[in-house]
N, C-alpha and C positions, 0 to 999 in steps of 0.2 A: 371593861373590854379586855380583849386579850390579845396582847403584841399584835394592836392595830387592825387585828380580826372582829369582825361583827361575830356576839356570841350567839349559837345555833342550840340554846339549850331548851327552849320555849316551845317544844314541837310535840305533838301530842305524843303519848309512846306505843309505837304499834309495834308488835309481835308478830310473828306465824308460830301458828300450830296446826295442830291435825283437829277438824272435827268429822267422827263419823269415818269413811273411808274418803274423803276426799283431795284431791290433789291439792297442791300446794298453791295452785292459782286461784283456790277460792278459799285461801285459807290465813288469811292476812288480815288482822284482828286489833283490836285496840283495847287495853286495859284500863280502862277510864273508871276509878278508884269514887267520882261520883255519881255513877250510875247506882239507883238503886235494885237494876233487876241487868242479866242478861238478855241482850237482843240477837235475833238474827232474822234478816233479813229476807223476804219470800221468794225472792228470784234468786237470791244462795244454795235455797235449799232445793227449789226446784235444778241448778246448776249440778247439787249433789247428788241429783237421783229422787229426794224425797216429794211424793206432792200432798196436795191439801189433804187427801183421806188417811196422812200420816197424822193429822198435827189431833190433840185433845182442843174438841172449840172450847174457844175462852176468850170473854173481850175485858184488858182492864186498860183503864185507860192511865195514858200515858202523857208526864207535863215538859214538853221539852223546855228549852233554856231561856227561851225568849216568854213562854207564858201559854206558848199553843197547846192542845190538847189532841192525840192520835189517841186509835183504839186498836189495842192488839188484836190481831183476829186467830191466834191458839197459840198452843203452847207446846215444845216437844222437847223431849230427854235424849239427846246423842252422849254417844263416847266421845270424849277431848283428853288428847292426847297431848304431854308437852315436854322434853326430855326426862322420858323414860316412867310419867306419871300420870296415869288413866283417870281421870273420874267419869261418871255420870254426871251431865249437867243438864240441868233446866234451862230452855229458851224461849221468852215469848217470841211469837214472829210477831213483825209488821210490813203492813210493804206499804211501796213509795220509793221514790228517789231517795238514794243517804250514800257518804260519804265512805263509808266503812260498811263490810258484809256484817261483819261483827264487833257489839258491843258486848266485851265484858264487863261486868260491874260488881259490884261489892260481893254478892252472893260467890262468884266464883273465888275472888279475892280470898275471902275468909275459907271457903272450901281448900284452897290450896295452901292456905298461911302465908300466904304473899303478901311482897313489900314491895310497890311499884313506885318508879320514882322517876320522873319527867326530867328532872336536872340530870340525874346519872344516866337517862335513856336506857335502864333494864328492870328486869323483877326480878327479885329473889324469891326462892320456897325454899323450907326442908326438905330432905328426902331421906328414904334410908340410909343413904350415903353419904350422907352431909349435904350442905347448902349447894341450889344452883344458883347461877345467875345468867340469866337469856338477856343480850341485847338487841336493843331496840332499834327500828331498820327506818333510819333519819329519815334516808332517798327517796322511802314511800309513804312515811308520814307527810313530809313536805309533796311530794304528787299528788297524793288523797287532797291535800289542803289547796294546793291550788287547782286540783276538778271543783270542787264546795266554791270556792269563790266565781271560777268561771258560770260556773251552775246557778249561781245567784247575782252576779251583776250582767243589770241589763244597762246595753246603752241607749244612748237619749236616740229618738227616731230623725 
């Protein structure tokens, strides 16, 4: 503990960036280091303009943490944008209810040589200019977490 303080290091680490041209209200993102694939979300994308006759169909299915099984219903390549570093990335969508517009996952990870770290709340990349480091936005991590919890506790009738 820290001088009496409950420590706040435990929060998932979410980010904003840019995907695509989207504003910054649907653009708040989670780095989640054990995802194996990039997600984004169907009503994000419909949010950013895109709809279904955007996405390549593709269903693979998908094992969440508890052991459930969803199926992607496509797949689409947007611009992601993050101080000052473009790539093209890969998204399956899914939709449903979720916590987060956006999962990133390993794939982006390694795409940018990123070092994401849940205790220090940022990610690191290289860039042509030397290392960044993006911090991680606590106040909407902990919001996202407890929408998830309200979203899943039901009370007794």
């Amino acid at each position: 503990m820290e001088s009496g303080a409950e420590r706040k290091d435990d929060d998932a680490l979410t980010i904003t960036l840019s995907i695509g041209n989207c504003k910054s209200h649907c653009t708040k993102s989670i780095g989640r280091y054990r995802s194996s694939v990039n997600l984004i979300m169907l009503e994000t994308l419909k949010t950013m303009g895109f709809d279904k006759e955007n996405l390549v169909k593709k269903s693979v299915p998908l094992v969440g943490f508890s052991g459930e099984t969803a199926h992607s219903v496509g797949e689409i390549t947007i611009p992601t944008y993050i101080e000052g570093v473009n790539k093209l990335v890969r998204y399956l969508i899914i939709e449903g209810p979720t916590t987060y517009n956006v999962i990133l996952g390993r794939p982006w990870l390694h795409q940018m040589k990123a070092v994401p770290s849940t205790y220090h709340q940022c990610l690191k990349f290289p860039t042509p200019w030397g290392t960044v480091t993006v911090k991680g936005d606590q106040e909407e991590s902990r919001n996202r977490y407890t929408q998830a919890l309200k979203a899943t506790t039901k009370l007794p009738s």
